[in-house]
N, C-alpha and C positions, 0 to 999 in steps of 0.2 A: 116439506122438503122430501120428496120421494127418493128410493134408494136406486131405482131404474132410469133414472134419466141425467143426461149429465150435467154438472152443476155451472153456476155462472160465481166461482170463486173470486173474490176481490185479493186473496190475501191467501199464499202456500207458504209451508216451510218444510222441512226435514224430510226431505224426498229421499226413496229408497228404493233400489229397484229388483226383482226376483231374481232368482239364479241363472232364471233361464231366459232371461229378457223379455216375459211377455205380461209383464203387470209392472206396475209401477205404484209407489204408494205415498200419502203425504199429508201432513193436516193442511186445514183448511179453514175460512170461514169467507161469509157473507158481508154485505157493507155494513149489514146491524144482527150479527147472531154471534154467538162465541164458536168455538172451534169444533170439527168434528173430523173423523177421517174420509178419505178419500182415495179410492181405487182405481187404475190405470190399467183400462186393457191398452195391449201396442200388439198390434196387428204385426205379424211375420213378415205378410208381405209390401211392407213399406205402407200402408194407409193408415188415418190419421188415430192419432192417441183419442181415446176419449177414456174423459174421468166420470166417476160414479158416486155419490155421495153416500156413505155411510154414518147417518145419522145415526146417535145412541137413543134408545127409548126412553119417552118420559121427560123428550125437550130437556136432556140434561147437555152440559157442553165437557169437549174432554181439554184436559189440562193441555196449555201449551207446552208444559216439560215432560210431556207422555213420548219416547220413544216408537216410532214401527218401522216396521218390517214388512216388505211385501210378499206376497207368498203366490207362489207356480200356480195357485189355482183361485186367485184373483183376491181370496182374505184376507186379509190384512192382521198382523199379531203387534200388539201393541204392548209395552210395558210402563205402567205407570206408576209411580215414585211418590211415595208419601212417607218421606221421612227414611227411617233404614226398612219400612215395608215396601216390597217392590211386587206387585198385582200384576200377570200376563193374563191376555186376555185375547181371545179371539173374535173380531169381527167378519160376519158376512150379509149378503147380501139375499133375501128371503123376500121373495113378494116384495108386498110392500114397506118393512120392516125390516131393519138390521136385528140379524142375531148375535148376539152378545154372548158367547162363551167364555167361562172361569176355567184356566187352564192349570192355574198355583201360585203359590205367591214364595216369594225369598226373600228372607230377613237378613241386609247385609248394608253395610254404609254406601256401597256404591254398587250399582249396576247397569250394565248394557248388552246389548243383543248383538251378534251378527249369526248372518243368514247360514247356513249349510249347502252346500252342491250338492244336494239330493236332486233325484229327475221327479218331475211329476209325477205324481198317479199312484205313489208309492204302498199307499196306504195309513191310516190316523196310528198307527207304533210307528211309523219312518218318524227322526227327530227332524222337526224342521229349523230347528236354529240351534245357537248355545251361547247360552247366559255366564257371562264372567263377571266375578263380584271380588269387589276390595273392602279393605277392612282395617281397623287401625294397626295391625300384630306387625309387621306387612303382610300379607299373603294374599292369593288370586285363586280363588273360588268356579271350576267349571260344569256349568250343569247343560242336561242336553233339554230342550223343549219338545215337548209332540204336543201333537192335537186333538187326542183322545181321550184330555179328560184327566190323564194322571198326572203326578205331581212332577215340576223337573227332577229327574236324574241327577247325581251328584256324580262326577269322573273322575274330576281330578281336584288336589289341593297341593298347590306348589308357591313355595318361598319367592316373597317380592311384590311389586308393583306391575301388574304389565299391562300394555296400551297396544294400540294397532290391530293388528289380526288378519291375516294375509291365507288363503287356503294354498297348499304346498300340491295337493291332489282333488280328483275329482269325485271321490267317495266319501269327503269331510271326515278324512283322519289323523293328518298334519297340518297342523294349525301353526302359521306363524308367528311370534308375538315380541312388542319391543319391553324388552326387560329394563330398568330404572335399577340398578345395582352401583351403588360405590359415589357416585354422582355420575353414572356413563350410562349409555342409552345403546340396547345391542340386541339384535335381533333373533332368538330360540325359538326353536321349534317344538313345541308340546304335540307330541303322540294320545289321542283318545282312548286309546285301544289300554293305551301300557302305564297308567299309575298317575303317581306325584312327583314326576320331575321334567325336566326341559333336557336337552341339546343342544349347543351352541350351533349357529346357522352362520351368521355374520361375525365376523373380527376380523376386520381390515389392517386396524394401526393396533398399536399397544394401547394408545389410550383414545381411540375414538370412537365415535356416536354414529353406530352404524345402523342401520334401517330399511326394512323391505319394503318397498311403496305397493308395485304392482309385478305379479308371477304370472306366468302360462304354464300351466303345468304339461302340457304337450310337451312343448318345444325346450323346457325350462329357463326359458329366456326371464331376464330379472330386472326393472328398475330398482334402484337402489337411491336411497340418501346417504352422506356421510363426511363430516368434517376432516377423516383421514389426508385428503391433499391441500387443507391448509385452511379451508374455510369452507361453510356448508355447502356442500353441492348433489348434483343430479349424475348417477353412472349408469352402469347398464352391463350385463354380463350373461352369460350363461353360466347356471350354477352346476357343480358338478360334472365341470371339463376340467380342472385344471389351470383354465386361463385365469389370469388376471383383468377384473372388473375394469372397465373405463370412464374416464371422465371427461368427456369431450368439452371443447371451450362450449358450443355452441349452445349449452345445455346450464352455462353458468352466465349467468348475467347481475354484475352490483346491482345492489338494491328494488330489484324488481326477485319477485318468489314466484317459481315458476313449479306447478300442480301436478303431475301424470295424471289424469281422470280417470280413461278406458285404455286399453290393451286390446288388439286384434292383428290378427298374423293374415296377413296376405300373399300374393303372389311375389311380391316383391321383399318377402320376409315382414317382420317385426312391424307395425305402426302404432304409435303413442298420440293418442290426444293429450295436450297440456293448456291447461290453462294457462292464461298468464293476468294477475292483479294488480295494477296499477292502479291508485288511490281511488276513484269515484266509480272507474269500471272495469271490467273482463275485455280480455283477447282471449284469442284460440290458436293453436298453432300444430301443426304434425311434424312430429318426429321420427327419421327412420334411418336407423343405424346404415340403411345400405346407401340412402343420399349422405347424410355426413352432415345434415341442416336443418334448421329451422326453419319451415315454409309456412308463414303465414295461412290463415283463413278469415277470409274478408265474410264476418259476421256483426250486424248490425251494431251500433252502440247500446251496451249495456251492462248488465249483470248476470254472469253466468255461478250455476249451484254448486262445484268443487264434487259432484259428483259422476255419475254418466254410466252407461253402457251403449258399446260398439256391439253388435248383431246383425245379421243379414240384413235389416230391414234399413242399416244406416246406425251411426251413434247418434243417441239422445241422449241431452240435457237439460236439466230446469233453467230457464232463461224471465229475467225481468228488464223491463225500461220503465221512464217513468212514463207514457204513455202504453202499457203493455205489462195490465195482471201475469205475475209467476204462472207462468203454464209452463209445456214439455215442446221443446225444440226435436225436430228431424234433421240429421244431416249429411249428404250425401256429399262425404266427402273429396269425393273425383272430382264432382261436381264445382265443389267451390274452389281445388287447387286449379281445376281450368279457365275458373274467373280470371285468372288474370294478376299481376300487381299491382295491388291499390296505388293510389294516385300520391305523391310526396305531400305532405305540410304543409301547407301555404302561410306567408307571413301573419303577421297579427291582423286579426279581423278589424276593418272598421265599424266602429260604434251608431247609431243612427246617425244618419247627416243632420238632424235636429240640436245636435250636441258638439256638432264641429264648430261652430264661431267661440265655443267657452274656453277654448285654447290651441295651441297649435298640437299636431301630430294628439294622440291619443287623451283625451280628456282626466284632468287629474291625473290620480296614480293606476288608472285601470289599464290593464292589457287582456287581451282577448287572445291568449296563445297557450289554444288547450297543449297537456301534454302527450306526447306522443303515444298510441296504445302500445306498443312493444319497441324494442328496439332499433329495428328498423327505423324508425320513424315518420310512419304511415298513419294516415287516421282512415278509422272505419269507416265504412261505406255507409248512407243514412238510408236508404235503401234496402228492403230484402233481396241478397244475392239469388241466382238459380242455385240447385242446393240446398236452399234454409226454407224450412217453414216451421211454424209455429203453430201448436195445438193447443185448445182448452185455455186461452186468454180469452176471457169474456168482452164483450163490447158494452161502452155504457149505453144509458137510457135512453128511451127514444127521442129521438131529436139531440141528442149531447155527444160528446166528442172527449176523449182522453186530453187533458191538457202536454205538451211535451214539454222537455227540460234537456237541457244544452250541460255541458261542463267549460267553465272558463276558468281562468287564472286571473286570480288582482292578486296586487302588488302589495304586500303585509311590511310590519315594520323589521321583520327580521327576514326577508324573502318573500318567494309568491306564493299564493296559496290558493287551491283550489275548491272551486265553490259551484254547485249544482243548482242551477239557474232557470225559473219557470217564471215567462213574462215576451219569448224572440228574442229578437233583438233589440225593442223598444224596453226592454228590463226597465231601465234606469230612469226612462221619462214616464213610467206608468203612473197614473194618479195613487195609488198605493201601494206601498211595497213592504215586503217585512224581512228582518234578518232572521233567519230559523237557526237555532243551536240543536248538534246531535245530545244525545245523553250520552251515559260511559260510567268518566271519563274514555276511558280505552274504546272508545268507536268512531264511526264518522257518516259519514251519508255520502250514500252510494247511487250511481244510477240506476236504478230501481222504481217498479211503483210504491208509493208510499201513497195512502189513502187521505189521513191529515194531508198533506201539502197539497196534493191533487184536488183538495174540496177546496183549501184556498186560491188556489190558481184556476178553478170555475167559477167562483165568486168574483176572479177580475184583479186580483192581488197577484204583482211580482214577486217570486219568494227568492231570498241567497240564501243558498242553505250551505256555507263553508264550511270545509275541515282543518280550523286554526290547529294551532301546535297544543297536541296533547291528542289527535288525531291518529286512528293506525290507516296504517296503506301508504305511507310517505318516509318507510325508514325508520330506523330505530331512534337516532336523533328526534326527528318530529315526535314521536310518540312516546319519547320520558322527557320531553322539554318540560313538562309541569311535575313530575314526580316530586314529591318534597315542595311541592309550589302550585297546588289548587286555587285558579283564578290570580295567579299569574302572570305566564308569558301569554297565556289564551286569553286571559281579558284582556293584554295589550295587543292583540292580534283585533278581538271585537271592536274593541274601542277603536282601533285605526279606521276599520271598515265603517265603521257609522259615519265618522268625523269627513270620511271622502265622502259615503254614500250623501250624508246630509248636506255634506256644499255643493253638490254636483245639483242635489232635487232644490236647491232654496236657490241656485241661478235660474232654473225653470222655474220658478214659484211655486214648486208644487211641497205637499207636506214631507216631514224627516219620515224616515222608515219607521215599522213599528218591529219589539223585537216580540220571539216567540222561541221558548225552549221548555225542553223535556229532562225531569230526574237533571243529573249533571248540567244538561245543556237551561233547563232553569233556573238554577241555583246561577249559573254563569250569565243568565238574561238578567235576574235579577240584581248582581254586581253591575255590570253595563249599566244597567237603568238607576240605578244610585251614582254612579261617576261619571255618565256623560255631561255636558251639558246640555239641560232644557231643552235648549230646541234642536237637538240631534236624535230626540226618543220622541214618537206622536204616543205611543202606546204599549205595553208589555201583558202577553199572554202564558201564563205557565200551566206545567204538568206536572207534578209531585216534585217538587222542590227539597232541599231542605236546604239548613240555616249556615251552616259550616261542616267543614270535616268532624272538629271537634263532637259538634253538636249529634252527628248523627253516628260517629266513633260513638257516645254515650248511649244511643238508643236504639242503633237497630239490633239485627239478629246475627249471630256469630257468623255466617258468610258473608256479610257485609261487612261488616268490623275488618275481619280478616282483610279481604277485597283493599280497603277503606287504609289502612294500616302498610299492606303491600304498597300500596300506590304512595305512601307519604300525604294522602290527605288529611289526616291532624297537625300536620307540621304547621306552624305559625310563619307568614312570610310577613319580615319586617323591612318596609320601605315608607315613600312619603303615602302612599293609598291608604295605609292601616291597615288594623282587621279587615278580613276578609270572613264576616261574621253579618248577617241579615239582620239578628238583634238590634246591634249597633247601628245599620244601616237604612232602618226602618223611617226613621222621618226624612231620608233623600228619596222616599219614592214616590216622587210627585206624578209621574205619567200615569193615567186611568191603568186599572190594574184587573185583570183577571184572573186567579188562582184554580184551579183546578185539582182535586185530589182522590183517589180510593179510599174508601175506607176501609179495606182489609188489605190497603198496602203490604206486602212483605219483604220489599227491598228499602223504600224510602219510608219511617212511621208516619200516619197519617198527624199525628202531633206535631210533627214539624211544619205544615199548615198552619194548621190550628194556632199553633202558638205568634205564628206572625201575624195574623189574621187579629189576635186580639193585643197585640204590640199594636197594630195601627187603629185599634178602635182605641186604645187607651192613649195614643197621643193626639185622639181626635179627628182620623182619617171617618170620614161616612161610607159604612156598608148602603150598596145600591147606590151610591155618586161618585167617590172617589175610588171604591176598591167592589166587587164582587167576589166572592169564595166559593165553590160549587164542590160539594162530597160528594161522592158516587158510590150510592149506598151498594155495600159488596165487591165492588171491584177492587181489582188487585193493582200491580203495578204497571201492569200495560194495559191502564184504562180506556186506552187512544182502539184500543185493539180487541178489546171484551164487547161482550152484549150490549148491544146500545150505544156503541163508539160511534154511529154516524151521526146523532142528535149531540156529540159532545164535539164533534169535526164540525158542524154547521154551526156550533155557539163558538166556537173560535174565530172561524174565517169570518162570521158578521161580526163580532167585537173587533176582528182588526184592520175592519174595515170601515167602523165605524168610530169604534171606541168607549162605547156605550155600555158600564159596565151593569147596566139593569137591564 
């Protein structure tokens, strides 16, 4: 893996972009390598991003909960976390060779980086970021970074917890930051220059939760958050006039949460990019105080990163689909407001014609009536508009093709629920299909590439990958539906869908779905596949499973506990199902079985395997016929995603296609 040429990434996360908009930075890996970082030149004059691989030496991989930062002169500074040791480190690009510089380390329970508005060129004493650290006393710890080798700088030490971080000017010396006092969330400003204490910046109400999103320090124009008018919303102000902030309706919408990303001032005054996330995908939309609206931007179905910079060149953002590796979006926004308005919603899709004599109007309980991507109610264009392109999304191998995936709605026993679907429109009549579970609890599946799904949707396997209740992106309801109640109202959500999925494929003669889940979403395939009946499961696939809340309440690590605890997963739910305990559950697991686990788990313990594993040899279940167990000597808990995840992607999708579990 050379450091000069640009990489063919399967898989980005924690994209960040420099000050000055002309690097971008982000981990990374390969179909079968662990993580490393990655450098983003972006060209001024609108041409394309290309990324740089910055391999560590010594074929080591760097941690997925390592922090960077991209830096004006294409570096990359990274912070990596071991425990309360927090190691900054500088990466660059040298020949053939990444240079690895030790820049200091900070011993402190928590810390993170944001960048500084320095200009390029400054010199290795210019700070190029500053490190804020928390601690159990409360207090927030600020240090400055440079490049030159010596240790961070200590500035400030002030009373509290605080979050955010907003530059107020453009010589990084008013920091903005959301203070957590009292039980209120309010936004101060800390001076670098001048000691250990803060300024009040925001106080709206008497008692509300005020917050800086996004400043221009030019024009002092402000997004704001703030529960002040009665419920959380989006305002906007110039600070330091005197007027009163606004909250425009247009900019509040129930139960959709709407982002600011970038900031740039135009001819026409102020323009906001916002995201908008509705459950499986992203929209985009421009905001401008001097139209008074939200105007749509017709950008493909997918997944956009919550980040971005606006710049002459156009605003860029990290963008994923499930046909279309995390790469960096171009987008020339004139451009795509002159596209046009997208075309209205059209009624519920018809399912193949193969599947219309099993009943009248829509088969079974399924409907095909995605949800709207914003309010409007417009669906995205499947098409790259003029405007949009897309950088540094690899293509696969020669002769292969990205598999794609649809978002649809079926009908669940408490409402519809939405499910990320790879298979066309023949899903349902494919000779194999599997129901995929996300992990979490607290997550869901997104449109996105996802690498596991993707290998089994080349293998010829239909996947439903739903986001039952207990699912975020659907509102606060859906997503504490299981609070106090793990494999609950989400098993009866699973279980609904098999029981359609399975009558629908046994009128076609073809075989019941197979299921397949991860952490949470295993634990929950694993309930399903003890309470369906027989012929509603051909097959179940896991990834670090464990047994119960209880169970792993007793045996993981204090952030899971914690985690584990918050969520109400020890709580016992009593109805006719019983325990909701593997132990107990172990001789209902009739369908071929494949487990899967790390052995240096750190979220789920690899003992929670293990112990089921020999619960079913002890009731006489046969390793290599009825059950397989596969350790993954060193890996952690995002086995699917470590070194050598593509040889444990291609043991999944043939098990569940076949069933085979030797």
């Amino acid at each position: 893996m050379a450091t000069r040429t640009a990489t063919r990434a399967l898989r980005r996360a924690g994209f960040t972009f420099a000050a000055d908009g002309g690097h971008a930075a982000c981990l990374a890996s390969f179909a079968d390598s662990g993580w490393y970082a990655e450098s983003w030149r972006l060209p001024q004059d609108g041409g394309p991003a290309v990324p740089t691989a910055l391999p560590l030496p010594g074929n080591r991989s760097e941690s997925p909960r390592s922090q960077l930062l991209a830096l004006p002169d294409g570096s990359v500074l990274i912070c990596r976390h071991d425990g309360e040791r927090h190691d900054l480190i500088r990466l660059s690009a040298g020949g053939n060779a990444t240079v690895e510089e030790r820049l200091g380390s900070v011993r402190m329970t928590g810390l993170r980086l944001l960048p500084l508005p320095a200009a390029p060129g400054s010199g290795p004493r210019t700070p190029v970021a500053v490190a804020l650290g928390s601690d159990t006393r409360p207090a927030t710890t600020a240090w400055l970074v440079r490049t030159d080798g010596s240790e961070p700088e200590r500035v400030a030490e002030i009373p509290g917890l605080h979050g955010g971080g907003t530059w107020l000017d453009r010589t990084g010396t008013l920091l903005a930051l959301d203070r957590v006092n009292a039980g209120l969330i309010r936004s101060v400003v800390l001076d670098l220059r001048g000691g250990d204490r803060t300024t009040p910046l925001l106080e709206i109400g008497p008692r509300s939760n005020d917050r800086l999103v996004l400043f221009d320090p030019d024009s002092r124009f402000a997004m704001v958050r703030s529960d002040a008018p009665g419920s959380d919303r989006l305002g906007w102000g110039v600070l330091g006039t005197g007027e009163p902030l606004r909250f425009p309706e247009c900019l509040h919408v129930a139960g959709l949460p709407l982002r600011p990303v970038a900031l740039r001032t135009g001819a026409d005054g102020p323009r906001v990019a916002v995201q908008i996330d509705h459950g499986a995908g992203s929209a985009l939309a421009l905001w401008r105080p001097s139209a008074g609206r939200l105007d749509p931007l017709p950008v493909p179905p997918g997944r956009l990163g919550t980040v971005g910079h606006w710049g002459g060149a156009g605003l860029r953002l990290p963008y994923s689909s499930p046909d279309h590796p995390a790469a960096l979006a171009t987008l020339d926004v004139d451009a795509l407001l002159a596209h046009g308005p997208l075309p209205p919603v059209s009624g519920p899709a018809p399912l193949p014609l193969q599947l219309a004599p099993l009943a009248s109007g829509l088969p079974g309980p399924w409907q095909n009536a995605g949800p709207p991507w914003q309010p409007g109610g417009v669906r995205p264009v499947s098409t790259e508009p003029a405007g949009w392109r897309l950088d540094g999304s690899p293509p696969p191998g020669e002769g292969g093709r990205w598999q794609p995936a649809q978002s649809l709605e079926l009908a669940g026993p408490a409402g519809p629920l939405e499910a990320v679907v790879y298979g066309g429109d023949a899903w349902l009549s494919s000779p194999h299909l599997v129901l995929a579970l996300h992990g979490g609890p607290a997550d869901a599946w997104r449109l996105e590439f996802d690498p596991a799904l993707q290998r089994m949707a080349a293998e010829g396997l239909a996947v439903v990958a739903p986001n039952q209740r207990g699912s975020t992106g659907y509102g606060v309801a859906h997503a504490l539906a299981i609070r106090g109640a793990w494999g609950g109202p989400d098993l009866d959500d699973v279980l609904h869908l098999l029981d359609g999925i399975a009558g629908q494929r046994a009128a076609l003669g073809l075989e019941p779905p197979a299921l397949f889940g991860v952490s949470y979403g295993a634990f929950l395939a694993l309930l399903a596949a003890a309470h369906a009946p027989a012929e509603q499961v051909s097959r179940c696939a896991v990834v670090a499973p464990f047994l119960s809340g209880a169970r792993l309440l007793a045996e993981a690590a204090p952030p899971v506990r914690a985690l584990t605890t918050r969520l109400g997963g020890g709580e016992p739910i009593a109805d006719a199902r019983g325990p909701r305990d593997l132990m107990q559950l172990a001789h209902r697991l009739n369908a071929p079985l494949l487990m899967v686990h790390g052995s240096r788990d750190e979220v789920v313990p690899v003992s929670q395997s293990r112990a089921l594993r020999h619960e079913l040899l002890r009731i006489g279940r046969v390793e290599g016929e009825d059950f397989r167990y596969v350790e993954a000597a060193g890996s952690g808990h995002e086995v699917l995603a470590d070194e050598g995840a593509a040889v444990l992607h291609e043991l999944l999708a043939a098990f569940l296609r076949t069933g085979r579990p030797g």
